[in-house]
C-alpha positions in Angstrom: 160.4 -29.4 -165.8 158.1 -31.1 -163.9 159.8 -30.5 -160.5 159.7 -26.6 -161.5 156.2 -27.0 -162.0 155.5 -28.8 -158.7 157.0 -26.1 -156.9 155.7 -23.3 -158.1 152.4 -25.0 -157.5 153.5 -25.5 -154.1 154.4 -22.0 -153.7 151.3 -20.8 -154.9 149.1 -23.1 -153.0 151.1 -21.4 -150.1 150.9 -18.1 -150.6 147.1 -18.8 -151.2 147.1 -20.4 -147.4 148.7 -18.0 -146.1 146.6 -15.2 -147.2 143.1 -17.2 -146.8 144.9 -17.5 -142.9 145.4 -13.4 -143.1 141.9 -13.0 -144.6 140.4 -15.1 -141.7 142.4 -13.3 -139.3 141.8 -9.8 -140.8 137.8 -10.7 -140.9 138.2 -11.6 -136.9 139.4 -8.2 -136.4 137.0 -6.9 -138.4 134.2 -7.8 -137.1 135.3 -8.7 -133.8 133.5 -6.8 -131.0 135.6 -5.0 -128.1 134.5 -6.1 -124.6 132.1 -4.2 -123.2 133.4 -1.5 -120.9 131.2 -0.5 -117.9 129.5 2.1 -119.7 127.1 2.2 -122.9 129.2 5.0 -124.4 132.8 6.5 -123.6 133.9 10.0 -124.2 137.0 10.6 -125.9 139.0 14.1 -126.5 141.2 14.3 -129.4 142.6 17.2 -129.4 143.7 19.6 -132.7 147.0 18.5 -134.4 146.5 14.4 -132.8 148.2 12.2 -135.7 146.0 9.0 -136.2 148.5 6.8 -134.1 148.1 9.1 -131.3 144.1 8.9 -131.8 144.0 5.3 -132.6 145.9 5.3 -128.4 143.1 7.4 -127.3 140.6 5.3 -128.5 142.2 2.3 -126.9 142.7 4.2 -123.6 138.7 4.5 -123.8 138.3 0.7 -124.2 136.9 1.5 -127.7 139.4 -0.6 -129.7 142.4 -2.8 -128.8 145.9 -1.4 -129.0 147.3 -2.5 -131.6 148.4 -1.9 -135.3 145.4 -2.9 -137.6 143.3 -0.1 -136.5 145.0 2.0 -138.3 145.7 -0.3 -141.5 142.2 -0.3 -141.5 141.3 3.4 -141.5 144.5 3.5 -144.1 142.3 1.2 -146.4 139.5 2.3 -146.2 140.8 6.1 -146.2 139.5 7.0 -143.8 142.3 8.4 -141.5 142.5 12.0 -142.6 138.3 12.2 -141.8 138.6 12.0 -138.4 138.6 15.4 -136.4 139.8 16.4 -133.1 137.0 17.1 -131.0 135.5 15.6 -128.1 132.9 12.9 -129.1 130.7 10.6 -127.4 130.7 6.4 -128.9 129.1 3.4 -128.1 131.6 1.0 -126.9 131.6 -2.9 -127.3 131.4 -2.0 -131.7 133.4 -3.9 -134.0 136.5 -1.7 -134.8 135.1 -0.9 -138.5 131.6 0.8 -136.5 133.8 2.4 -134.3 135.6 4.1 -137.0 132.6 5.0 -138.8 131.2 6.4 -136.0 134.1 8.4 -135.3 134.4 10.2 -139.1 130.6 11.0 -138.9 130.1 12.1 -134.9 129.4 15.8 -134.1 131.5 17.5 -131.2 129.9 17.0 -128.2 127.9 19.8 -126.6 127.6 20.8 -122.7 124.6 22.8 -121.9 125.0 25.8 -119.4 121.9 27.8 -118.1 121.9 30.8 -117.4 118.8 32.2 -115.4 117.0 35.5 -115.9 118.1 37.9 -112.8 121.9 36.9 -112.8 124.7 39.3 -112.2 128.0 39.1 -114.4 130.3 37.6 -111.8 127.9 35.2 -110.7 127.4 34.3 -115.2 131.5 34.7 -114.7 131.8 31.8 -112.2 129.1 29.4 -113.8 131.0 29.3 -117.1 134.5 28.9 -114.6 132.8 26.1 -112.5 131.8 24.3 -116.0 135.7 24.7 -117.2 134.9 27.3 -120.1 136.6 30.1 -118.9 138.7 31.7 -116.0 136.2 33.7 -113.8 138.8 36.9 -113.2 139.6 37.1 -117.1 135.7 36.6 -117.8 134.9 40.2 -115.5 138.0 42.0 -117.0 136.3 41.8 -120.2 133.0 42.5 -118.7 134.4 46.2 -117.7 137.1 46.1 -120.9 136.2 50.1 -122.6 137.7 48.7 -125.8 136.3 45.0 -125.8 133.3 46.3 -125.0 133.2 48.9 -127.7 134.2 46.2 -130.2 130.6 44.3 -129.5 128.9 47.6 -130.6 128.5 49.2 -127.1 130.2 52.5 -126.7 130.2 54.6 -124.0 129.4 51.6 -121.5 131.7 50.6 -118.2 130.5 47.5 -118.4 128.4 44.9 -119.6 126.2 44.1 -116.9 122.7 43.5 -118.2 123.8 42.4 -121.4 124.9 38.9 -120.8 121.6 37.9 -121.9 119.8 34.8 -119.9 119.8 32.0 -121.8 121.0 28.1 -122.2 124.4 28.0 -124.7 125.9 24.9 -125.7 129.4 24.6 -125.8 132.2 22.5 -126.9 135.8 21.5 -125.6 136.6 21.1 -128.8 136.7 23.5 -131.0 137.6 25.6 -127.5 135.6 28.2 -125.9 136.8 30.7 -123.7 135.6 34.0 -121.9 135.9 36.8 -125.0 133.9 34.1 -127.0 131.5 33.3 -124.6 130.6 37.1 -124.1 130.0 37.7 -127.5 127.6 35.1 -128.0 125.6 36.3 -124.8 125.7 39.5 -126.1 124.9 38.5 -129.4 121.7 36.6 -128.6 120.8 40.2 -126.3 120.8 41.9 -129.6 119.0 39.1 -131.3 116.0 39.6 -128.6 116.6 43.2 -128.5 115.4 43.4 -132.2 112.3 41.3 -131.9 111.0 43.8 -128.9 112.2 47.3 -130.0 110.5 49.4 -132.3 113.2 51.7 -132.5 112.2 54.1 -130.3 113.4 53.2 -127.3 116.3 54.1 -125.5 118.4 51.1 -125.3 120.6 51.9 -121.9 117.4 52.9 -119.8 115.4 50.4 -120.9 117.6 47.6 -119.8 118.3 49.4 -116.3 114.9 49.6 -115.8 114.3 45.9 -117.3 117.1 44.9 -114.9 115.3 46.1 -111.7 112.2 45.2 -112.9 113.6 41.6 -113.0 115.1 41.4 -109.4 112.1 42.9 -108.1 109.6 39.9 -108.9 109.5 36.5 -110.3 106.1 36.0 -111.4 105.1 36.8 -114.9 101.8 38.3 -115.1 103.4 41.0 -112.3 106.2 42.5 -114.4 104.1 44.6 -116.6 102.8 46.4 -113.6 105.9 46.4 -111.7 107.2 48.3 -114.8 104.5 51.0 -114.8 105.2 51.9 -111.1 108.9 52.2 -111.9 107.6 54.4 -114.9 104.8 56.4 -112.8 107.5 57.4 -110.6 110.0 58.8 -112.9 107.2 60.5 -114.5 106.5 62.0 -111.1 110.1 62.7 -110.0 110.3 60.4 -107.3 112.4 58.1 -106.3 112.6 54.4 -107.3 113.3 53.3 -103.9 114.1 49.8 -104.9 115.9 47.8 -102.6 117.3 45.5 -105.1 119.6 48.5 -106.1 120.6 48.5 -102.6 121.6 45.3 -102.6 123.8 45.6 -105.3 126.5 47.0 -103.9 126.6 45.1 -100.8 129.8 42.8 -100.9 128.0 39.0 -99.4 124.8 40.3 -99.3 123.3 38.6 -95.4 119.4 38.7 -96.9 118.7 41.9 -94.1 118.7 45.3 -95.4 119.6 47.3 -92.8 118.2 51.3 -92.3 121.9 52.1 -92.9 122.3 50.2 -96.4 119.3 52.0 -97.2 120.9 55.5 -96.5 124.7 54.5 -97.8 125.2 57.1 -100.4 126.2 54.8 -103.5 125.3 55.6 -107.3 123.2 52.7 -107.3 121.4 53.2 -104.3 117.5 54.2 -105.5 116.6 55.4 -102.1 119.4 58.2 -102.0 119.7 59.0 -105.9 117.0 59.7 -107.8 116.1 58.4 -111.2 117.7 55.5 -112.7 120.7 53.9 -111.0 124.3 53.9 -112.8 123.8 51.0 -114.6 121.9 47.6 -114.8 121.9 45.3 -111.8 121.6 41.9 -113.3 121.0 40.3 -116.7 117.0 40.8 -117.5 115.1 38.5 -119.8 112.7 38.8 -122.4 109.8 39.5 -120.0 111.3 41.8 -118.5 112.2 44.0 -121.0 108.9 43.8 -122.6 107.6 44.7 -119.5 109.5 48.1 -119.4 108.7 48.5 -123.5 104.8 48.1 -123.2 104.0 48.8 -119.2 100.9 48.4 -117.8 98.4 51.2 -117.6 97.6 52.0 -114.6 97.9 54.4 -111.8 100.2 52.6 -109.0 102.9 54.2 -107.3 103.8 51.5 -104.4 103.8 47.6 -103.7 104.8 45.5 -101.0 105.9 41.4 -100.9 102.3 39.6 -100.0 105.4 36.9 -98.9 103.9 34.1 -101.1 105.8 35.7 -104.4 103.7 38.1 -105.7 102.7 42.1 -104.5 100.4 44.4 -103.0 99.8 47.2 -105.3 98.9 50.8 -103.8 97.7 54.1 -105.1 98.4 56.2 -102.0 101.1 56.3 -99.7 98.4 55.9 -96.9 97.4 52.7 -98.5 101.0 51.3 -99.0 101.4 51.8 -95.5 98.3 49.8 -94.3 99.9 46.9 -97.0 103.0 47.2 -95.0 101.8 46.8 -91.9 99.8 44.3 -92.7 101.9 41.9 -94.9 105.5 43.2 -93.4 104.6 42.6 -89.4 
């Protein structure tokens, strides 16, 4: 009897040393921090459908954890495996496993910044977003000019969506993917979303952002739109031309920086010199300014400016007087 006891005392004095051992050695895991890797944070991309094995190797790859097993025991306890997304997420490396975990369940995708400036043209917008790995550039411009895509965003009766790619900085993830159909309608959402703060209602949407869209090519500096916009206006009003060498430019296939007296007289439906009125279409993306600048022009009587070559204008009354800014600023 007594031997029986003995050795179940035995037995349970070794089962107790062997799981104080597996404690210590679990609590070493635990809280034992990775080595640093070179860099304060890694950036890992787990993509949709990863199991938490195939993570966990990720994660490892990244120098976050070590590759092994208890890992994922420990998610498993702590049940924490099905809370971890696929995504691409930034973490501090050199955390004890349990951190690192943590951090993974609560971290928000990652976002990359793209800017895009006022005065842009849809295949240069196009090859930013292909540069940055969002989108292929040649499937980005077939939707540009797609009757049906386009009609889906709430445009009819456009040929394409020049001018509505509206200038501004989108953050994007890898993870959930973007690509070019949704990258257009968020451009062209935020476009609407600034369309409705300017617009009264009365204005005539397709004009406005041609004009807007000429108005931005023709001058960067603020306090000059306004009246850039009432010349553009004074001459409609008047029948003249817009004679706006932007337009010009347009259609000029690597553009040298030289308009030449025959660009100015190629017959193109852009080309404000030969047609008169607006041009067929926008010739860039305009911002805000500039479309309040066409909505509430300034009131006064120009009907001419020349570059002063510094970034701002000479505004004229006369056509005598345009030409004495000409020669005088254009020698």
């Amino acid at each position: 009897m007594l031997q029986i006891v003995g050795k179940g005392v035995m037995i349970t004095l070794l089962l107790g040393l062997l799981l104080s051992v597996a404690a210590i050695f679990w609590l070493f895991h635990y809280n034992r921090v990775v080595p640093s890797a070179t860099a304060p944070e890694a950036v890992v991309l787990i993509p949709p459908g990863s199991s938490f094995e195939q993570t966990a190797a990720i994660l490892a790859d990244a120098g976050l954890i070590e590759r092994d097993i208890r890992f994922s025991i420990l998610a498993c306890l702590y049940g924490l495996a099905s809370k971890v997304r696929a995504g691409e997420f930034s973490l501090a490396t050199g955390k004890p496993p349990m951190e690192t975990l943590e951090a993974l369940t609560k971290a928000e995708p990652l976002q990359h910044p793209v800017t895009i400036v006022e005065g842009r043209r849809a295949k240069e917008i196009a090859r930013r977003f292909a540069e940055r790995g969002f989108c292929d550039a040649e499937k980005f411009l077939e939707l540009v000019h797609d009757k049906v895509f386009i009609a889906s965003l709430g445009l009819d009766n456009l040929a394409g969506l020049e001018g509505y790619l509206y200038p501004d900085t989108y953050h994007l993830t890898r993870i959930p993917a973007f690509d070019a159909e949704k990258i257009i309608q968020m451009m062209v959402g935020r476009f609407f979303q600034v369309w409705k703060t300017l617009d009264s209602g009365e204005a005539e949407l397709h004009k406005t952002v041609i004009l807007a869209s000429i108005v931005e090519k023709e001058t960067g500096v603020a306090e000059e739109r306004p009246r850039i916009a009432s010349v553009f206006a004074n001459r409609l009003r008047k029948g003249m031309r817009l004679q706006s060498d932007p337009t010009v430019i347009y259609t000029i296939d690597d553009f040298s920086g030289t308009i030449t007296r025959a660009d100015l007289q190629r017959k193109t439906l852009y080309n404000t010199y030969v047609v008169r009125g607006l041009p067929a279409g926008p010739i860039c993306s305009p911002g805000r300014a500039a479309l309040a600048a066409v909505l509430n022009p300034a009131d006064e009587p120009y009907l001419y400016f020349v570059s002063k070559n510094d970034g701002t204008h000479h505004f004229s009354k006369t056509l005598r007087e345009h030409n004495r800014a000409v020669k005088k600023y254009q020698r």
